[in-house]
VEXPA-542340 format. One record per atom (N, C-alpha, C, CB): atom name; residue number from 1; chain; residue in three letters; x, y, z. Coordinates in steps of 0.02 Angstrom, whole numbers, m for minus. Glycine has a CB too. Layout:
+------+------+-------+------+--------+--------+--------+
: name : resi : chain : resn :      X :      Y :      Z :
+------+------+-------+------+--------+--------+--------+
:   CA :  NUM :     A :  ala :      X :      Y :      Z :
...
+------+------+-------+------+--------+--------+--------+
//
This chain:
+------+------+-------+------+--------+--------+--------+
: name : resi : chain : resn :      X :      Y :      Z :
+------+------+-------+------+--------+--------+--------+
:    N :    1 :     A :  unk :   4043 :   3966 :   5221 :
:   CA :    1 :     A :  unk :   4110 :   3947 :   5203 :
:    C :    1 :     A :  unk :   4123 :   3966 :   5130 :
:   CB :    1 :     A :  unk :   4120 :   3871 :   5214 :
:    N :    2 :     A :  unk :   4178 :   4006 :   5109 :
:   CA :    2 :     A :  unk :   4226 :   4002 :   5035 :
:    C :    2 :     A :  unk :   4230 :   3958 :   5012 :
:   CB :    2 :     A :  unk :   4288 :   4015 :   5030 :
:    N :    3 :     A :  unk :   4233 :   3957 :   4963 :
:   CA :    3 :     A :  unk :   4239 :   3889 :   4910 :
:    C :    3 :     A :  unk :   4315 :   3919 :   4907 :
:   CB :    3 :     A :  unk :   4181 :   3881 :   4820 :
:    N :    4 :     A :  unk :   4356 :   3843 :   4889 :
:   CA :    4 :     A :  unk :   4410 :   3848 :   4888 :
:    C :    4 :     A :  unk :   4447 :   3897 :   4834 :
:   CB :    4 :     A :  unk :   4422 :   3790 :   4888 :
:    N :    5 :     A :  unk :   4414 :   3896 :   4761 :
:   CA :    5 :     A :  unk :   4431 :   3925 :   4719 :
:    C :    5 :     A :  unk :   4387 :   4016 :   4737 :
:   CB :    5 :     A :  unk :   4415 :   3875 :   4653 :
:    N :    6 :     A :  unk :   4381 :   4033 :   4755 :
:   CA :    6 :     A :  unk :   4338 :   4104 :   4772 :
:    C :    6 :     A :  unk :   4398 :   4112 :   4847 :
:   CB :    6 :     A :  unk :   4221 :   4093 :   4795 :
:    N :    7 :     A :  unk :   4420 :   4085 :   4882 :
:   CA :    7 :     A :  unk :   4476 :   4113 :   4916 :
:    C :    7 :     A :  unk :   4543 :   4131 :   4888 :
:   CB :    7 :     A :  unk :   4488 :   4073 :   4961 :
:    N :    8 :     A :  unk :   4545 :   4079 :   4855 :
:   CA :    8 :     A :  unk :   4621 :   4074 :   4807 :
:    C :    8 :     A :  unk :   4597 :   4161 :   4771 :
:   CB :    8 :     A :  unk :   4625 :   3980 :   4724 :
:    N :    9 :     A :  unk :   4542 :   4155 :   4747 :
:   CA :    9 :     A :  unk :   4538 :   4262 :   4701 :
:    C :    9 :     A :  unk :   4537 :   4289 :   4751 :
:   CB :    9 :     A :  unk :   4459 :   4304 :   4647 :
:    N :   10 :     A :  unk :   4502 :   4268 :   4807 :
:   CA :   10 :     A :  unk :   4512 :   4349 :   4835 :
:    C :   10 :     A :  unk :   4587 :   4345 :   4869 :
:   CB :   10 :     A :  unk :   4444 :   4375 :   4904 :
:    N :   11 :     A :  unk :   4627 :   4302 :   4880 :
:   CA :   11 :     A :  unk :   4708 :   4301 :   4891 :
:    C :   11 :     A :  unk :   4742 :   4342 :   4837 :
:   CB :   11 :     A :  unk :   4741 :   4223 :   4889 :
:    N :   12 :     A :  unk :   4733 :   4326 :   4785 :
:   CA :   12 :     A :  unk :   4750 :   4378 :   4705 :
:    C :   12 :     A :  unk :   4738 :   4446 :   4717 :
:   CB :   12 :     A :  unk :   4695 :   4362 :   4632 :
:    N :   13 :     A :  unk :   4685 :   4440 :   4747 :
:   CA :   13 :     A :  unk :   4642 :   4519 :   4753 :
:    C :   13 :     A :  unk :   4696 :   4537 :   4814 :
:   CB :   13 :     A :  unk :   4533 :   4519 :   4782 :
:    N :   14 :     A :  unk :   4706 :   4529 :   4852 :
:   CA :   14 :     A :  unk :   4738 :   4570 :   4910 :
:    C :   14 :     A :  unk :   4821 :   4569 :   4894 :
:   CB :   14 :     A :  unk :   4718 :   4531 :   4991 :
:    N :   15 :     A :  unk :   4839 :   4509 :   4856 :
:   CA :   15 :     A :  unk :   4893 :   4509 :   4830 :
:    C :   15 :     A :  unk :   4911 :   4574 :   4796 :
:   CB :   15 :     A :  unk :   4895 :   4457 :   4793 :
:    N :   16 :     A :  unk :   4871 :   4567 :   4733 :
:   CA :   16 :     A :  unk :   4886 :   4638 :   4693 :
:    C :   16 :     A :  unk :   4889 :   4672 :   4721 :
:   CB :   16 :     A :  unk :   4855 :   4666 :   4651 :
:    N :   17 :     A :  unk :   4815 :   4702 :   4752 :
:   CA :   17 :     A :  unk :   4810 :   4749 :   4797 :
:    C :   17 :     A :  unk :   4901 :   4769 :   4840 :
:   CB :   17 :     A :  unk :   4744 :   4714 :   4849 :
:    N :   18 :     A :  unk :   4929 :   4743 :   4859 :
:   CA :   18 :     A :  unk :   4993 :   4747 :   4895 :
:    C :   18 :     A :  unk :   5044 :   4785 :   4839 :
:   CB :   18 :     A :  unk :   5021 :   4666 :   4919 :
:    N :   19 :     A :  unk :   5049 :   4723 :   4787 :
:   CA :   19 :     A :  unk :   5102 :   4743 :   4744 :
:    C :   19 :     A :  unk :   5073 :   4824 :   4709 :
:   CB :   19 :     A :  unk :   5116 :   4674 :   4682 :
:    N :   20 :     A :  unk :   5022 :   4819 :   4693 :
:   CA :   20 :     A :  unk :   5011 :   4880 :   4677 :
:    C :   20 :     A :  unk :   5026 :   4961 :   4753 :
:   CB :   20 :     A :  unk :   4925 :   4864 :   4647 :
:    N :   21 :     A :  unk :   5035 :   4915 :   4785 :
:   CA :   21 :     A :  unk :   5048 :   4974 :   4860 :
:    C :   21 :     A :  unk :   4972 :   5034 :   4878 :
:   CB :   21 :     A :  unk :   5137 :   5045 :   4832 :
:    N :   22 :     A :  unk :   4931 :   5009 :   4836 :
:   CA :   22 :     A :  unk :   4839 :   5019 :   4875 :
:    C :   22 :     A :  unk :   4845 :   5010 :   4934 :
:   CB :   22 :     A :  unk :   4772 :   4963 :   4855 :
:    N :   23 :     A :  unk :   4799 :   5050 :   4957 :
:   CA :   23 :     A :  unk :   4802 :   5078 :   5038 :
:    C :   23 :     A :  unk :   4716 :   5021 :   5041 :
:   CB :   23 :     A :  unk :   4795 :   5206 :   5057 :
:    N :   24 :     A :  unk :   4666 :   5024 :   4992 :
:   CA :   24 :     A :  unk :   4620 :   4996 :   4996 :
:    C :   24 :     A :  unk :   4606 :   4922 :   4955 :
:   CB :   24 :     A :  unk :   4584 :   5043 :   4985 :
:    N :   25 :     A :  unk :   4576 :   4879 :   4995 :
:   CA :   25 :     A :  unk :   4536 :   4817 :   4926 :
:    C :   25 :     A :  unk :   4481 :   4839 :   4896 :
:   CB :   25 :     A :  unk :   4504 :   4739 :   4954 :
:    N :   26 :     A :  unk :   4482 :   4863 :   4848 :
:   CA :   26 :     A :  unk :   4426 :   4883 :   4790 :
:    C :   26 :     A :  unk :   4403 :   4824 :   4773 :
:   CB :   26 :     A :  unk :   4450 :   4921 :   4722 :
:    N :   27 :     A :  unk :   4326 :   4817 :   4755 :
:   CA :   27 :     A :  unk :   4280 :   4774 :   4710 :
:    C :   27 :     A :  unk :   4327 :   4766 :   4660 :
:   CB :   27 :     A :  unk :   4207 :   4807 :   4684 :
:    N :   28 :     A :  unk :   4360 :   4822 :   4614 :
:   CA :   28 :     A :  unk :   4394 :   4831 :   4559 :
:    C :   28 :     A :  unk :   4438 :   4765 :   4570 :
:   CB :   28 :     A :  unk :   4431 :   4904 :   4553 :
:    N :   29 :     A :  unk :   4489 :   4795 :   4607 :
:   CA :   29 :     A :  unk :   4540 :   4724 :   4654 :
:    C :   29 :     A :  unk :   4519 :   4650 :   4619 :
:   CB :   29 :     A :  unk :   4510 :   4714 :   4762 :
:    N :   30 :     A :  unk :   4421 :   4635 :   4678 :
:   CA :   30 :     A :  unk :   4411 :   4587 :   4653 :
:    C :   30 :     A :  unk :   4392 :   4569 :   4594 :
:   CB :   30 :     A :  unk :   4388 :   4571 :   4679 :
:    N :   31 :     A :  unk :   4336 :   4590 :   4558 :
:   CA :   31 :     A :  unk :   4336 :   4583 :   4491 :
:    C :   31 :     A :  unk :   4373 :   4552 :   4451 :
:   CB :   31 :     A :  unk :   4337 :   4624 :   4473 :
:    N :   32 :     A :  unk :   4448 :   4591 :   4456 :
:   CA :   32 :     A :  unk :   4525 :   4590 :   4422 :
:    C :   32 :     A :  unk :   4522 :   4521 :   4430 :
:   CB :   32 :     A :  unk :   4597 :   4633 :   4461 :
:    N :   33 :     A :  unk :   4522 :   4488 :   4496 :
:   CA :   33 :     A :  unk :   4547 :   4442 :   4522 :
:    C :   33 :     A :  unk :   4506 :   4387 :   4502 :
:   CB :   33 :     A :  unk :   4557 :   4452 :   4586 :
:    N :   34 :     A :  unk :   4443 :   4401 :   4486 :
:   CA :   34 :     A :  unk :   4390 :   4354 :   4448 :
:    C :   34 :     A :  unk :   4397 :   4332 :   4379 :
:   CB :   34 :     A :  unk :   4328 :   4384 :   4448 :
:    N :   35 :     A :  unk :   4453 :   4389 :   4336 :
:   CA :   35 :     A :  unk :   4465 :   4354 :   4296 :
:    C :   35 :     A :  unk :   4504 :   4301 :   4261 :
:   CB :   35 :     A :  unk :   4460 :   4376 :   4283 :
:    N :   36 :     A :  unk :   4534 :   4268 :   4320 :
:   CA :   36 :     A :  unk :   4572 :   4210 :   4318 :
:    C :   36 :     A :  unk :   4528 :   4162 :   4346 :
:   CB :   36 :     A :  unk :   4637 :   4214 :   4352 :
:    N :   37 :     A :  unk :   4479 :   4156 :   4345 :
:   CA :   37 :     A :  unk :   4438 :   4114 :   4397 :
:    C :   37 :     A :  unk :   4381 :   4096 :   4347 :
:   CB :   37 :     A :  unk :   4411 :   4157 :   4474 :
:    N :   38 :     A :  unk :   4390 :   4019 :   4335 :
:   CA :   38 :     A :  unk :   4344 :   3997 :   4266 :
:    C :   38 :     A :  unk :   4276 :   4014 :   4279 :
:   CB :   38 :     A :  unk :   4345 :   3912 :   4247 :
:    N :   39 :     A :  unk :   4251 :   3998 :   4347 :
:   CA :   39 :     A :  unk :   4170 :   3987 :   4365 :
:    C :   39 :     A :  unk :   4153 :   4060 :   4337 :
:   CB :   39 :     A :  unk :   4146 :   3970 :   4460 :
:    N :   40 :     A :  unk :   4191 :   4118 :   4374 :
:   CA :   40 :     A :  unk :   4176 :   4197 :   4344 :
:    C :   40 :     A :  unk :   4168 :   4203 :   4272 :
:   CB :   40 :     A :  unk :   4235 :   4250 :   4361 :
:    N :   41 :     A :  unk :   4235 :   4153 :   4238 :
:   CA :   41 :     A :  unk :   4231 :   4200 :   4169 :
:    C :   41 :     A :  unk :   4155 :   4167 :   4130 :
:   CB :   41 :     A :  unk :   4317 :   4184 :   4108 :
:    N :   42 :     A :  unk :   4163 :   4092 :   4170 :
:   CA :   42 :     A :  unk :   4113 :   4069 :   4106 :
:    C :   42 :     A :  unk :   4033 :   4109 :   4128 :
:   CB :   42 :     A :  unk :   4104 :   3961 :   4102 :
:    N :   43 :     A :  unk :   4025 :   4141 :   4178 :
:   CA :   43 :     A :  unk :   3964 :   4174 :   4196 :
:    C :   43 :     A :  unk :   3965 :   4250 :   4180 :
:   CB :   43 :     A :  unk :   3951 :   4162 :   4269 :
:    N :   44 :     A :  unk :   4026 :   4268 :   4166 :
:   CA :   44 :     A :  unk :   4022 :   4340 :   4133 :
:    C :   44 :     A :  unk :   4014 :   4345 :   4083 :
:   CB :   44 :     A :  unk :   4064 :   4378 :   4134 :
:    N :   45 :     A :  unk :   4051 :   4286 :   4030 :
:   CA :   45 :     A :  unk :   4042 :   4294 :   3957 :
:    C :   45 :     A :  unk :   3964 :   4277 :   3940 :
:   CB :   45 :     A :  unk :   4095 :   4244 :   3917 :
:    N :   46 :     A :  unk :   3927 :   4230 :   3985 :
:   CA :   46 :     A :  unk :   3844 :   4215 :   3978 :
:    C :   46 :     A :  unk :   3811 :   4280 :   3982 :
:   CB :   46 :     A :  unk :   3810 :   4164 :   4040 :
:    N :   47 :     A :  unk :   3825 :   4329 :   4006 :
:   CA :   47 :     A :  unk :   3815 :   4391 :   4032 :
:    C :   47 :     A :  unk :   3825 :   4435 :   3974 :
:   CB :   47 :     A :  unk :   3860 :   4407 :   4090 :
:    N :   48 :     A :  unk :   3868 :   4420 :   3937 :
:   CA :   48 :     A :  unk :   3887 :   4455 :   3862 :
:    C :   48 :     A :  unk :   3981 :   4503 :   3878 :
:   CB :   48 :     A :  unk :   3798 :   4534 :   3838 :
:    N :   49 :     A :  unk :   3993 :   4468 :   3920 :
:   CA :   49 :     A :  unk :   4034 :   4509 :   3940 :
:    C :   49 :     A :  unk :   4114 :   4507 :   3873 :
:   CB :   49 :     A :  unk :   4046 :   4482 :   4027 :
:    N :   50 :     A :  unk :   4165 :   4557 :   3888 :
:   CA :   50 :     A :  unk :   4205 :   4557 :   3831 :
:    C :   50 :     A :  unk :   4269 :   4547 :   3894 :
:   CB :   50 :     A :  unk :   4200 :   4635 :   3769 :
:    N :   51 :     A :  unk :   4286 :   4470 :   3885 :
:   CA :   51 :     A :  unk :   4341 :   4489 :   3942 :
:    C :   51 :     A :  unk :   4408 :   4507 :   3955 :
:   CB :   51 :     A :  unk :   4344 :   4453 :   3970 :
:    N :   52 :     A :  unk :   4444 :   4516 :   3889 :
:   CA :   52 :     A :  unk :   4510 :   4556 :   3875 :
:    C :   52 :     A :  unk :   4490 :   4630 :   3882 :
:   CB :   52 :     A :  unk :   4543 :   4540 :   3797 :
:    N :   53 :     A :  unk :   4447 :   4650 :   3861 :
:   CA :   53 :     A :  unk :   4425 :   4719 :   3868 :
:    C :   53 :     A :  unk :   4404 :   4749 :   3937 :
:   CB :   53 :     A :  unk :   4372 :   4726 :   3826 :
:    N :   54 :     A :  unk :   4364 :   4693 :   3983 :
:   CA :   54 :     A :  unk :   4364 :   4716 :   4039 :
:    C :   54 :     A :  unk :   4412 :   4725 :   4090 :
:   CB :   54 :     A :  unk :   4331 :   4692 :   4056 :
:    N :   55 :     A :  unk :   4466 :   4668 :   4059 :
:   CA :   55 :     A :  unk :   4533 :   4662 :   4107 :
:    C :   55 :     A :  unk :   4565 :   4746 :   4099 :
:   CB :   55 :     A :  unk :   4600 :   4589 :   4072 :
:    N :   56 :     A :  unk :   4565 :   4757 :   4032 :
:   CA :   56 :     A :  unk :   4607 :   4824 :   4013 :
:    C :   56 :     A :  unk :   4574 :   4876 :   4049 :
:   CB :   56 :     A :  unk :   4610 :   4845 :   3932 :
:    N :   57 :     A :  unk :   4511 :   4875 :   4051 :
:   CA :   57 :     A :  unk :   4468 :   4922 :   4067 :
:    C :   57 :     A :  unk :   4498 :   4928 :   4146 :
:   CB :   57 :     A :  unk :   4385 :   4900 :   4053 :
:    N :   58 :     A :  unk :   4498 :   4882 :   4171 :
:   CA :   58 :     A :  unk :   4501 :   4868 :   4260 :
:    C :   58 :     A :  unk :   4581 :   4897 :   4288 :
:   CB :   58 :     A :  unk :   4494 :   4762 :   4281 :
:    N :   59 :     A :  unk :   4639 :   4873 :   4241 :
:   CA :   59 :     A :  unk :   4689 :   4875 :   4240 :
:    C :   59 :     A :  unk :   4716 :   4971 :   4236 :
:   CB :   59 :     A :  unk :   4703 :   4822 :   4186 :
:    N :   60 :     A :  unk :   4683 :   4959 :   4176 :
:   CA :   60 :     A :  unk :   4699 :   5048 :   4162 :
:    C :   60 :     A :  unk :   4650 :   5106 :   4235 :
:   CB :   60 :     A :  unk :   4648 :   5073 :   4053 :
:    N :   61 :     A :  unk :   4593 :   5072 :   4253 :
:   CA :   61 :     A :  unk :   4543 :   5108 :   4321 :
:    C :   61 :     A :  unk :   4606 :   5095 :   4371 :
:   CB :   61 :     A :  unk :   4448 :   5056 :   4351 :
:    N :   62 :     A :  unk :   4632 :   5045 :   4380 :
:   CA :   62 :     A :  unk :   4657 :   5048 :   4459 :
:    C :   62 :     A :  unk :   4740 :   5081 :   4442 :
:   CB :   62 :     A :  unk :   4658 :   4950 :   4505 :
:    N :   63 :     A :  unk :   4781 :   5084 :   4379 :
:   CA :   63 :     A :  unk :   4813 :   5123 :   4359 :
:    C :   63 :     A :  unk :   4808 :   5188 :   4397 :
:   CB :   63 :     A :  unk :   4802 :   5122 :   4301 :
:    N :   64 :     A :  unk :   4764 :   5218 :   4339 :
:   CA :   64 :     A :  unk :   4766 :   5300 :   4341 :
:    C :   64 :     A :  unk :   4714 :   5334 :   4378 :
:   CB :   64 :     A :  unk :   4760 :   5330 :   4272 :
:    N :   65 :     A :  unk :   4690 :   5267 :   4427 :
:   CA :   65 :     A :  unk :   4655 :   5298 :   4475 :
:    C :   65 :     A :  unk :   4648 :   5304 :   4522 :
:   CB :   65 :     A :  unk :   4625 :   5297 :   4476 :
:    N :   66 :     A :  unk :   4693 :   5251 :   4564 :
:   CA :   66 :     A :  unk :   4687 :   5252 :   4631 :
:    C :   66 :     A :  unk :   4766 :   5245 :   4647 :
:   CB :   66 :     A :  unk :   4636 :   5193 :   4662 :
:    N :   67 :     A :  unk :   4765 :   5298 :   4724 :
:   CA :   67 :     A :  unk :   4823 :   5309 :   4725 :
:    C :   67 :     A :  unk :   4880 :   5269 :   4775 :
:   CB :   67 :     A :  unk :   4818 :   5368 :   4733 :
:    N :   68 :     A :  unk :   4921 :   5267 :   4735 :
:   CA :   68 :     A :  unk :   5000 :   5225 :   4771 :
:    C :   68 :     A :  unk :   5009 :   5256 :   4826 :
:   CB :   68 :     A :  unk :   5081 :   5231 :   4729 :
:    N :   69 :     A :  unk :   5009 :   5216 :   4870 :
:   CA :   69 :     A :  unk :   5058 :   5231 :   4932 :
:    C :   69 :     A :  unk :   5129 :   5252 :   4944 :
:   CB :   69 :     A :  unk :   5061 :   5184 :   4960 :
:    N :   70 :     A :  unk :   5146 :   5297 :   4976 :
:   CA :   70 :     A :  unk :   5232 :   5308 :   4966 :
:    C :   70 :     A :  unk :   5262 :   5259 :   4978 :
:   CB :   70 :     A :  unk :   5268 :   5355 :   5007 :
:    N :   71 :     A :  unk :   5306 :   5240 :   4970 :
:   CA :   71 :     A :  unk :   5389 :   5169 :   4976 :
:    C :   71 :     A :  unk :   5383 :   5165 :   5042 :
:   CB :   71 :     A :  unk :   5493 :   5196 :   4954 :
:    N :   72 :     A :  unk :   5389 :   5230 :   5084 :
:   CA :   72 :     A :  unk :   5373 :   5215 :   5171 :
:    C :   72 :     A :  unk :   5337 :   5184 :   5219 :
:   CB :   72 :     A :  unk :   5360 :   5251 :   5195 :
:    N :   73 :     A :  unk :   5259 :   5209 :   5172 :
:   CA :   73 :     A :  unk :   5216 :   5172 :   5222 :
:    C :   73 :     A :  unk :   5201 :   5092 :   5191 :
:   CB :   73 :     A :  unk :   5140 :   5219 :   5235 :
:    N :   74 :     A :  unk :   5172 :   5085 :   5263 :
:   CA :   74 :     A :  unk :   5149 :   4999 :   5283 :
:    C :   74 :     A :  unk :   5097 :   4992 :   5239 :
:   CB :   74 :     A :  unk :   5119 :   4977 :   5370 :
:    N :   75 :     A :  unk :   5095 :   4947 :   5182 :
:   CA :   75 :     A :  unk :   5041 :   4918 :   5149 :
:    C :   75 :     A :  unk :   4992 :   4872 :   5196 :
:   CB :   75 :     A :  unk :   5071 :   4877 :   5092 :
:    N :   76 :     A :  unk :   4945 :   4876 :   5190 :
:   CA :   76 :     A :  unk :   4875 :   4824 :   5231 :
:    C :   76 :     A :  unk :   4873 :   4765 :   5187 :
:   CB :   76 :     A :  unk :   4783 :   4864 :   5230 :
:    N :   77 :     A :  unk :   4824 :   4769 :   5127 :
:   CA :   77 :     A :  unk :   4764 :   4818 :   5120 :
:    C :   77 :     A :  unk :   4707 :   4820 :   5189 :
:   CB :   77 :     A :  unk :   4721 :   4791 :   5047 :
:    N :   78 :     A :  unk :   4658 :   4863 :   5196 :
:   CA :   78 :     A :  unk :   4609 :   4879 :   5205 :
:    C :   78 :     A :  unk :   4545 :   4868 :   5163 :
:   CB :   78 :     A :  unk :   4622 :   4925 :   5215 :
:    N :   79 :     A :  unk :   4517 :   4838 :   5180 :
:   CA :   79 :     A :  unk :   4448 :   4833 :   5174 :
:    C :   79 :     A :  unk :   4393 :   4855 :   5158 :
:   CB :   79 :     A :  unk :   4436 :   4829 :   5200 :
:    N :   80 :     A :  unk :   4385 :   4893 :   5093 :
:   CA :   80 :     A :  unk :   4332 :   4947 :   5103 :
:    C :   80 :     A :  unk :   4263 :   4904 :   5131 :
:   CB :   80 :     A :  unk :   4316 :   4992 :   5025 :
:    N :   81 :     A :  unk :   4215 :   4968 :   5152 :
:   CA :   81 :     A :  unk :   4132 :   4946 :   5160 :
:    C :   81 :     A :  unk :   4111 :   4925 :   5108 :
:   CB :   81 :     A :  unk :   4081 :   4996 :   5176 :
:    N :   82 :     A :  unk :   4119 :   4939 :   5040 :
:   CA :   82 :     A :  unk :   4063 :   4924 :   4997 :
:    C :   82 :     A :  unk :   4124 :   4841 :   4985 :
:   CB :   82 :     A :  unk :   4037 :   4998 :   4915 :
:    N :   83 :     A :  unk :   4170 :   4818 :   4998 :
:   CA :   83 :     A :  unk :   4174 :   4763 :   4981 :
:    C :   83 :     A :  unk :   4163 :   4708 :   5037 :
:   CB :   83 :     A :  unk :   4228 :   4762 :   4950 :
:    N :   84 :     A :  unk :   4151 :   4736 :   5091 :
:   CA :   84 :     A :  unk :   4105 :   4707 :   5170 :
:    C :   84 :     A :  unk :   4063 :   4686 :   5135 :
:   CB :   84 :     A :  unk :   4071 :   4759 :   5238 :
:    N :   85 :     A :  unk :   4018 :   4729 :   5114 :
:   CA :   85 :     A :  unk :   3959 :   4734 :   5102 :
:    C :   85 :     A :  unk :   3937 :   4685 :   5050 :
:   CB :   85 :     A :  unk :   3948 :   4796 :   5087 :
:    N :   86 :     A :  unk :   3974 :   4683 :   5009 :
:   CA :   86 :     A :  unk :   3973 :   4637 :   4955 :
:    C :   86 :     A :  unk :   3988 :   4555 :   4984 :
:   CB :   86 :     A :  unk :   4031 :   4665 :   4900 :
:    N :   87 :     A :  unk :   4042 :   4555 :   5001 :
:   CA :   87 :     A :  unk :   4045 :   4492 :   5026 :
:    C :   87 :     A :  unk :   3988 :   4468 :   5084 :
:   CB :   87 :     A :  unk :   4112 :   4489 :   5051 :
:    N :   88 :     A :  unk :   3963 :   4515 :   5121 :
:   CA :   88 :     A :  unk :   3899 :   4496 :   5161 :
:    C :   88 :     A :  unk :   3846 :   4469 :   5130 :
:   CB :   88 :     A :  unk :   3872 :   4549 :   5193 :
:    N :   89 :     A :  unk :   3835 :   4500 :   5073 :
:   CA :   89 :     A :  unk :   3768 :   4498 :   5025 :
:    C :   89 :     A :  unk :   3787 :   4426 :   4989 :
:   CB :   89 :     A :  unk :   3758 :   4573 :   4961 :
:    N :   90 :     A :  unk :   3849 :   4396 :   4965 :
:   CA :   90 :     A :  unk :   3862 :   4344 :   4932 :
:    C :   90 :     A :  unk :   3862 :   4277 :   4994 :
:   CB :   90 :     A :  unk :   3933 :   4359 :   4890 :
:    N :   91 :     A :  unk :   3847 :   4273 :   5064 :
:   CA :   91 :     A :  unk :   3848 :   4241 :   5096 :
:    C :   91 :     A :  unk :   3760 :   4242 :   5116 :
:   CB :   91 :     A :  unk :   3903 :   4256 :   5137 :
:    N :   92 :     A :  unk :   3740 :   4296 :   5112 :
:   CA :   92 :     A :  unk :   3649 :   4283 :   5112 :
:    C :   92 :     A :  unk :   3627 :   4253 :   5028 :
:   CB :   92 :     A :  unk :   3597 :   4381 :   5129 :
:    N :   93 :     A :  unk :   3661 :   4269 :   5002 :
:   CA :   93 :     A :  unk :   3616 :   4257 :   4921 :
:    C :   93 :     A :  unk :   3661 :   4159 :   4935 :
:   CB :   93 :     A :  unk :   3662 :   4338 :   4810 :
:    N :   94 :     A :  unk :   3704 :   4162 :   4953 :
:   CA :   94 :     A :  unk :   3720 :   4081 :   4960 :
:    C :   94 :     A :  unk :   3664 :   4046 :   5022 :
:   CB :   94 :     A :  unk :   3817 :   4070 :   4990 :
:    N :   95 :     A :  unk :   3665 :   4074 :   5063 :
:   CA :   95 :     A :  unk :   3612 :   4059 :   5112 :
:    C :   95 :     A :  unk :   3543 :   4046 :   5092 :
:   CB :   95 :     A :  unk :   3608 :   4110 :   5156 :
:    N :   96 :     A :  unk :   3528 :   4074 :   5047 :
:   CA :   96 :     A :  unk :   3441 :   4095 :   5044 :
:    C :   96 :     A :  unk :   3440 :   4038 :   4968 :
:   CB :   96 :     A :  unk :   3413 :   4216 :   5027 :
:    N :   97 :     A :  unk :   3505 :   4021 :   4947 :
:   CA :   97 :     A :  unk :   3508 :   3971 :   4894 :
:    C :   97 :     A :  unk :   3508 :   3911 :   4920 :
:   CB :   97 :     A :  unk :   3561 :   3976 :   4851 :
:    N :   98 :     A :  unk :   3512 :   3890 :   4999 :
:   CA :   98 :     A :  unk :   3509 :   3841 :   5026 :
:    C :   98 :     A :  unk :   3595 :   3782 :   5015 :
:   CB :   98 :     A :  unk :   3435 :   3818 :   4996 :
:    N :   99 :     A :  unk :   3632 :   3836 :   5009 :
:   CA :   99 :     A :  unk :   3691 :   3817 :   4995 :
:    C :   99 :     A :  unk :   3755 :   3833 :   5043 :
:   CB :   99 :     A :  unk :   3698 :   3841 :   4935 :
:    N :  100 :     A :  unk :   3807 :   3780 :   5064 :
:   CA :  100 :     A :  unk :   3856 :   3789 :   5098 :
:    C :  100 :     A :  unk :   3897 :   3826 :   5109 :
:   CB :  100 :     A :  unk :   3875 :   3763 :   5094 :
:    N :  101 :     A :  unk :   3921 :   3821 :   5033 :
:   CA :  101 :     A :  unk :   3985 :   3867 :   5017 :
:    C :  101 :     A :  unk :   3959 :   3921 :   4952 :
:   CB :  101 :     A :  unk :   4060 :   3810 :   4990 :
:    N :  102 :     A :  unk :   3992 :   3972 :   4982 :
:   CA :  102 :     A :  unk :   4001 :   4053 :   4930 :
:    C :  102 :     A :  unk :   4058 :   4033 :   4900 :
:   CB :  102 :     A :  unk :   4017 :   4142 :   4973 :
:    N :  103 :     A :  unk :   4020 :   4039 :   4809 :
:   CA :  103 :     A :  unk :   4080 :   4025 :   4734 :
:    C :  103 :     A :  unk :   4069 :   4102 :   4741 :
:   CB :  103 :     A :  unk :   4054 :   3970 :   4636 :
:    N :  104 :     A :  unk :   4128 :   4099 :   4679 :
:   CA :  104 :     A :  unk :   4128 :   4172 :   4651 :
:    C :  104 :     A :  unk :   4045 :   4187 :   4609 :
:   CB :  104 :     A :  unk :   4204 :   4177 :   4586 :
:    N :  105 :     A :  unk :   4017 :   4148 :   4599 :
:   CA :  105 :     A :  unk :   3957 :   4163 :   4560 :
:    C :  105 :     A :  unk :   3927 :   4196 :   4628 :
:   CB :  105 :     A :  unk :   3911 :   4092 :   4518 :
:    N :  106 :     A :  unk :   3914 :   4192 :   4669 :
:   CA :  106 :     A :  unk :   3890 :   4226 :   4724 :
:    C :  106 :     A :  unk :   3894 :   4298 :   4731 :
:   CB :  106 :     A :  unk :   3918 :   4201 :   4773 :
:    N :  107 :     A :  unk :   3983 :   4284 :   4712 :
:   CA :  107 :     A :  unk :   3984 :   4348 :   4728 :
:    C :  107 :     A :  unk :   3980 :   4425 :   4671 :
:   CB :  107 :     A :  unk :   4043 :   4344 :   4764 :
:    N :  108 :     A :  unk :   3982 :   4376 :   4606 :
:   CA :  108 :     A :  unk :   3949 :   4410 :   4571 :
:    C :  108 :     A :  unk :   3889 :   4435 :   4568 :
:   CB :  108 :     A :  unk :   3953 :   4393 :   4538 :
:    N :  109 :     A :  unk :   3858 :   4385 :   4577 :
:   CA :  109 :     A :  unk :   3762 :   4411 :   4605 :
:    C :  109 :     A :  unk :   3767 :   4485 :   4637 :
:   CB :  109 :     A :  unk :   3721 :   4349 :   4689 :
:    N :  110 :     A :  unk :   3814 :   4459 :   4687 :
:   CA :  110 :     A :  unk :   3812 :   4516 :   4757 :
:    C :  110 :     A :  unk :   3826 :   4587 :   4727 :
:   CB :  110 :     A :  unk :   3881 :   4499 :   4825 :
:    N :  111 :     A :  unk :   3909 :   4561 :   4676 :
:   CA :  111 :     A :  unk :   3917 :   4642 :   4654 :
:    C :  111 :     A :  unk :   3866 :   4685 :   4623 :
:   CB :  111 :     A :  unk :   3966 :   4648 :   4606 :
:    N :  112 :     A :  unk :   3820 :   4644 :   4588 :
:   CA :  112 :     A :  unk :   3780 :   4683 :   4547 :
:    C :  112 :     A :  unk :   3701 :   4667 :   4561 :
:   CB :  112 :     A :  unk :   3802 :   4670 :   4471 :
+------+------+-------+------+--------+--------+--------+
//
């Protein structure tokens, strides 16, 4: 099971994902979406992380890098594998922690 606050990001994540008119949900997506999400920030910044800089960093990647859908077509998103994959791995690393629910700390584990 999701922890309530790790559904609410990945809702952000598919949200954007939309408004941005992405054909795919990128890790990027989530990430993005992790950084409104206290449990993430306070475990990234333990990490050494810089988190205005990563937002820009993430912001400007899904910018000028991945591409818009025309006005015509049907937005999803879609799902990539490697974020299957990820979310699979954050439900064994919650499992093997002897724990109920997958936080976003999980799924940080998982990303990296």
């Amino acid at each position: 099971m999701l922890s309530k606050e790790l559904q609410e990001t990945l809702q952000r994540a598919v949200d954007d994902t939309r408004e941005r008119r992405h054909e795919y949900l990128l890790l990027e997506h989530v990430l993005l979406a992790m950084l409104d999400d206290e449990v993430a920030i306070k475990i990234l910044k333990h990490c050494g992380a810089d988190i205005p800089s990563l937002r820009v960093d993430i912001e400007e990647f899904l910018t000028d890098s991945v591409e818009v859908l025309p006005e015509d077509a049907e937005v999803g998103p879609e799902q990539t594998i490697a974020f299957q994959r990820v979310l699979q791995r954050a439900l064994m690393h919650a499992q093997g922690a002897e724990r109920d629910v997958v936080t976003s700390g999980n799924l940080l584990v998982a990303m990296y």
